[in-house]
Each structure stands twice: as C-alpha cells, then as structure tokens.
N, C-alpha and C positions, 0 to 999 in steps of 0.2 A: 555299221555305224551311221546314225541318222545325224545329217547335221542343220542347224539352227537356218531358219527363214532368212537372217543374212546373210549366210553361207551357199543358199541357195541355187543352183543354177544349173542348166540343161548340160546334161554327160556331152563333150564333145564326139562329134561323128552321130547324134542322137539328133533327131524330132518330134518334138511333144505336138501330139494333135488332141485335140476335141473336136466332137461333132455333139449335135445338137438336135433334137426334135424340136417338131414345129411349136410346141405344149412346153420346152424349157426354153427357146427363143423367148415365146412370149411373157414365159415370167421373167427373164432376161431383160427386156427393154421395159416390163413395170417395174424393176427394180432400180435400175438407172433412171427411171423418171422421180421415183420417188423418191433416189437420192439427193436430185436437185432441182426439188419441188422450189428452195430458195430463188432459185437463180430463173429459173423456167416460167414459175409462176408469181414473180414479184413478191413474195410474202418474210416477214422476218423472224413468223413464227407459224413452224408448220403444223405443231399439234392443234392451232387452233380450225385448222381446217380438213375436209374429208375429199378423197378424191376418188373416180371411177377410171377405170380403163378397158378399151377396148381397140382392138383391132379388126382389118378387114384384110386376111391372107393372099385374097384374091388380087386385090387392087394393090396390097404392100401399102396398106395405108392403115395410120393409127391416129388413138387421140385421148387423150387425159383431157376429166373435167373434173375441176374442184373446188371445191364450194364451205362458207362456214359452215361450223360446224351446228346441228340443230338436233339437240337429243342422241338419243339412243335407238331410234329407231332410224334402218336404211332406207328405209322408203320416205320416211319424210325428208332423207337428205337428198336422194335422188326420186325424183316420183313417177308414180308409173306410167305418165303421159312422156316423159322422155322415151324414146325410143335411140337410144345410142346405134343401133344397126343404122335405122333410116338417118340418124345423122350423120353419121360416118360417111355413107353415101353422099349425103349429098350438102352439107356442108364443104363454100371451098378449104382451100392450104389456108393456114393463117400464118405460116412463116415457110422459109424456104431452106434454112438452116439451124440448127439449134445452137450451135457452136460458131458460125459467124454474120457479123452483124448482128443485126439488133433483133431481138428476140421477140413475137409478138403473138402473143393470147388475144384472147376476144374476150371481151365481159359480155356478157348477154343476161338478156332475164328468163325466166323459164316458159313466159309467150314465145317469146321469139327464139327460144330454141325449138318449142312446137311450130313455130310456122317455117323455122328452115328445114323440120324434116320430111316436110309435106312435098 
C-alpha cells in the first residue's frame, strides 16, 4: 500500500540516505540559484532575464551571472570574451551568506568584467 505525500514519512528504526556526485551537486546548487533568482538577484521578473553558472571544485567556490535578456543567440548573451573560469578565479566574494544579512551582487559591465579576469 503506497501512501499519499502527506502521509509520508521515514519507517521508524530506518534512515534514508542520499549521496551525490560531484556532476548532480552541481546541478543541485544551479537549481536552487535559479529557484531564487527573485530574492538573489533583485529582479521581479525572472523570465525576463538569462543567467550562467559556473563553479570552481577546487577552491569550493561558485558563481551565477545574469543578464537581460538579448535574442536568441547565447553568445550574444554571454560573449566570448567572458571568461567565467578566469573570473571565478579571480573575482572576490561578493557576499558572505546568501541566507543572512544582506544579500549582495555586483552590477558590472562587460569591460570590467574583462579587466577583473585578467
């Protein structure tokens, strides 16, 4: 007998585990960014914007960028003088929590995202 999602709940004397590859972690944390593209990235309306994400395993450090929307082509939204690696690198933190205090993006323009990943 299966029973209904409210009914739900771990058999006592039972623990449910998940484990994770490094490749479903990271759809893991772009899925939760894009959940709360709202709150993350100040917007009141998400479809009107496109966003990238990347991660760096090494260093446990990540970072969504996103941008109006411009066409149909990805390359005119992100262009290929970005380098998200080298910014990742070396780009600092732009907040220290996502969940307390005050939440803080960078606006930049697409120079000066070329001269931070130099």
């Amino acid at each position: 007998m299966r029973r209904s999602k409210k009914d739900a709940r771990v058999p006592p004397d039972t623990y449910r585990v998940i484990k994770i590859s490094g490749d479903a972690l990271f759809e893991l944390l772009h899925e939760c960014m894009k959940d709360h593209l709202e709150t993350f990235f100040d917007v009141s309306d998400v479809t009107s914007i496109t966003t990238h994400f990347a991660a760096d395993w090494e260093t446990g450090s990540m970072m969504m960028i996103a941008r109006n929307l411009y066409g149909d082509d990805e390359r005119l939204q992100f262009p290929d003088e970005m380098d998200t690696r080298q910014l990742l690198q070396k780009l600092p933190d732009t907040v220290e929590s996502m969940y307390y205090g005050k939440r803080c993006y960078r606006d930049m323009t697409l120079d000066e995202i070329i001269r931070a990943q130099q």
